[in-house]
C-alpha positions in Angstrom: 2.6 -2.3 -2.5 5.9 -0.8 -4.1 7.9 1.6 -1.8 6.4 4.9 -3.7 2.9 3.7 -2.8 3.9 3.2 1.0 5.3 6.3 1.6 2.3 8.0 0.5 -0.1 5.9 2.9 -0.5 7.3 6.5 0.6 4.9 9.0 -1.9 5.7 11.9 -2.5 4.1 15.3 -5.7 5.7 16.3 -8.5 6.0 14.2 -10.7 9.1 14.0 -14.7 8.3 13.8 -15.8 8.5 10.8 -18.4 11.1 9.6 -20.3 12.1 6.9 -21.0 10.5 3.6 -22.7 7.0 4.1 -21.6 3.6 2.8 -23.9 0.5 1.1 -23.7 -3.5 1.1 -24.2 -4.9 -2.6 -25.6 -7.9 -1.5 -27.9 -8.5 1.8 -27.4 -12.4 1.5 -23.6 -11.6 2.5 -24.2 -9.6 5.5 -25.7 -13.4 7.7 -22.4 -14.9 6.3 -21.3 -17.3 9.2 -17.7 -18.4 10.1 -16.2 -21.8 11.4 -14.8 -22.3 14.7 -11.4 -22.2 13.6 -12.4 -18.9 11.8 -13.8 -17.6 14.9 -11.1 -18.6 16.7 -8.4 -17.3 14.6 -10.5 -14.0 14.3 -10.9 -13.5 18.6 -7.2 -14.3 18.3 -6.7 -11.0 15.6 -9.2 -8.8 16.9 -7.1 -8.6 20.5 -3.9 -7.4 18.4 -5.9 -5.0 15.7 -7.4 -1.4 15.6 -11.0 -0.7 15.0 -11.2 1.9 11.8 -14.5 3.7 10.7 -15.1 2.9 6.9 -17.7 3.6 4.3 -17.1 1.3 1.0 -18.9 1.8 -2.0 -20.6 -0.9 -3.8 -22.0 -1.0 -7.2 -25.5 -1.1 -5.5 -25.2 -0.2 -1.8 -22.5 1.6 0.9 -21.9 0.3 3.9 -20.7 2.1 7.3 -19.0 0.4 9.2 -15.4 -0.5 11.0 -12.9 -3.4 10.2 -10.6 -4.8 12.7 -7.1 -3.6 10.8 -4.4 -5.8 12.1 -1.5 -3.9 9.8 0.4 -0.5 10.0 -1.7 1.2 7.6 -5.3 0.1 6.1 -3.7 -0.2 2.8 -1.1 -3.0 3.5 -4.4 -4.9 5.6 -6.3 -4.7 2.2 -3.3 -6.9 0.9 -3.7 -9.8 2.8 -6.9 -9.9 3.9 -8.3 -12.7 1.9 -11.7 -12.6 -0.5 -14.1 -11.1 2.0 -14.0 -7.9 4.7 -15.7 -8.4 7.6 -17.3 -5.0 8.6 -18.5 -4.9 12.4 -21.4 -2.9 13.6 -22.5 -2.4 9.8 -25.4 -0.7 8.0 -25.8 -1.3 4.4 -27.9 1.5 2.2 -29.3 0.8 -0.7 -28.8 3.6 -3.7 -32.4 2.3 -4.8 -34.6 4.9 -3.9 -37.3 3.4 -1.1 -35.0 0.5 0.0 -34.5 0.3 3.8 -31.0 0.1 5.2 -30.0 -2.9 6.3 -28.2 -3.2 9.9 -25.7 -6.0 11.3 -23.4 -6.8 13.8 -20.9 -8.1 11.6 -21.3 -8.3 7.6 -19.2 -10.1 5.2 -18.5 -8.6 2.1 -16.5 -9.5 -1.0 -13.6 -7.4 -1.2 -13.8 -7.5 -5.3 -17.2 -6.1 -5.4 -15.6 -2.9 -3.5 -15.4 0.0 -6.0 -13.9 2.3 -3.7 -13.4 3.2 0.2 -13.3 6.4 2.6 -11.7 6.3 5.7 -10.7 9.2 6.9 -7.1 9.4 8.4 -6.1 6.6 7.1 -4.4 7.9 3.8 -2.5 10.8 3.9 -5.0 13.8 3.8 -2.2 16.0 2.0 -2.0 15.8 -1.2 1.9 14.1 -1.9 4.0 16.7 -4.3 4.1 13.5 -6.8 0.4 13.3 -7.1 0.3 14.9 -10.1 -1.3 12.2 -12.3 -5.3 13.2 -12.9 -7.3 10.3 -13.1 -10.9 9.9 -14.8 -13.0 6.8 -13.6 -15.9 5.0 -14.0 -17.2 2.5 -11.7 -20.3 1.0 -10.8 -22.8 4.0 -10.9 -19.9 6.4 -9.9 -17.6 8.9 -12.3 -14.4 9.9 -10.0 -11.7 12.5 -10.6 -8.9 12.9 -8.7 -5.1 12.5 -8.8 -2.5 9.7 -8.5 0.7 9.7 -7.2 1.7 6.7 -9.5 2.7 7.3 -13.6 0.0 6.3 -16.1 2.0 3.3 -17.0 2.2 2.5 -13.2 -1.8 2.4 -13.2 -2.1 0.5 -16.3 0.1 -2.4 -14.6 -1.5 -2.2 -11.7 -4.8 -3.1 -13.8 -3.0 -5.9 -14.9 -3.2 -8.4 -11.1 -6.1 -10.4 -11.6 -6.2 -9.6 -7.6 -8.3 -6.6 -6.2 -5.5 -3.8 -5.7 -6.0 -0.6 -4.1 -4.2 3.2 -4.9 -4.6 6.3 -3.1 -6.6 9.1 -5.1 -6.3 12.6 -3.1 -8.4 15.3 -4.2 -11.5 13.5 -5.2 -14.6 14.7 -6.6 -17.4 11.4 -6.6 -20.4 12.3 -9.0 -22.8 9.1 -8.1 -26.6 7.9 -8.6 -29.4 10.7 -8.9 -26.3 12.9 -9.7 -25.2 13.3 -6.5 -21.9 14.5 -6.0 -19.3 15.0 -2.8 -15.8 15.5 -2.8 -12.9 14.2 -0.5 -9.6 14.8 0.1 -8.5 11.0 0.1 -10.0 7.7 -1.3 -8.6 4.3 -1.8 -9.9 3.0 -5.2 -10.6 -0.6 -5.9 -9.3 -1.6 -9.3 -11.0 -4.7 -10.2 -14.1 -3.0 -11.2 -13.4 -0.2 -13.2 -15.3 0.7 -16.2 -12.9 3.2 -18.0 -10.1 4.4 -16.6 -8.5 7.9 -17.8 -6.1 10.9 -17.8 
């Protein structure tokens, strides 16, 4: 990430548990996803130098709740390099179908470009930067979200551009979602590769 987007990412040691609004897992089949030995062994290798942090991502049909083993200063910078899928531990994926049972596993595996946005709190800065002072209007998935960017609209607009998933802070977020349920939080990290619309 450039040097305006790291300053504006808290770089945390210790994780606070994560509360509050749930998460869901967009595609079952993924959460049974098995690794290699020299995955698992590079992984046991990562896990003893990484931090657990509590995380709820947002998928266009599910949340999941979970925590990833972030082996970087800040979650941001982890979401960088971390290759095509997350691997959330002690997960449980919840369908925004009405009726549909959550689903529960040790460890899921989860594309990160089906991520349309994530909340883990104390892991972005939870006040709002003096330079956030771009308002932002997007549509993901079943979500609309408001909030406001630290980065100029014509920052955002190359930042579309990667053909990799990217993620920007948002700080004063307002999530309207399915059944028109709504929240609000002070932070988010929004996933770029699936946007809809994306506004001032």
């Amino acid at each position: 990430p450039s040097d305006r987007l790291r300053r504006t990412v808290a770089f945390r040691r210790e994780p606070e548990a994560t509360t509050g609004q749930g998460a869901a897992v967009e595609d079952s089949s993924e959460m049974g996803k098995t690794r290699g030995p020299s995955e698992e062994r590079r992984y046991s290798v990562t896990d003893q130098l990484s931090r657990k942090v509590g995380v709820h991502l947002y998928l266009p049909q599910s949340v999941v709740v979970g925590e990833l083993f972030v082996s970087e200063p800040s979650l941001i910078e982890f979401l960088e390099v971390a290759g095509a899928f997350l691997y959330v531990h002690n997960a449980v994926a919840f369908p925004y179908l009405e009726g549909s049972p959550p689903v529960r596993a040790r460890e899921a595996a989860l594309r990160k470009d089906h991520v349309l946005f994530i909340v883990a709190r104390g892991e972005v800065a939870a006040e709002t930067p003096i330079d956030a002072v771009t308002e932002v209007q997007v549509m993901c998935g079943p979500f609309t979200i408001r909030g406001k960017s630290a980065l100029p609209w014509s920052s955002l607009i190359r930042e579309l551009s990667n053909r990799e998933q990217r993620f920007i802070p948002l700080w004063q977020v307002t999530v309207h979602g399915p059944s028109r349920a709504s929240f609000s939080e002070a932070s988010i990290l929004l996933g770029l590769r699936q946007l809809a619309l994306l506004g001032t």
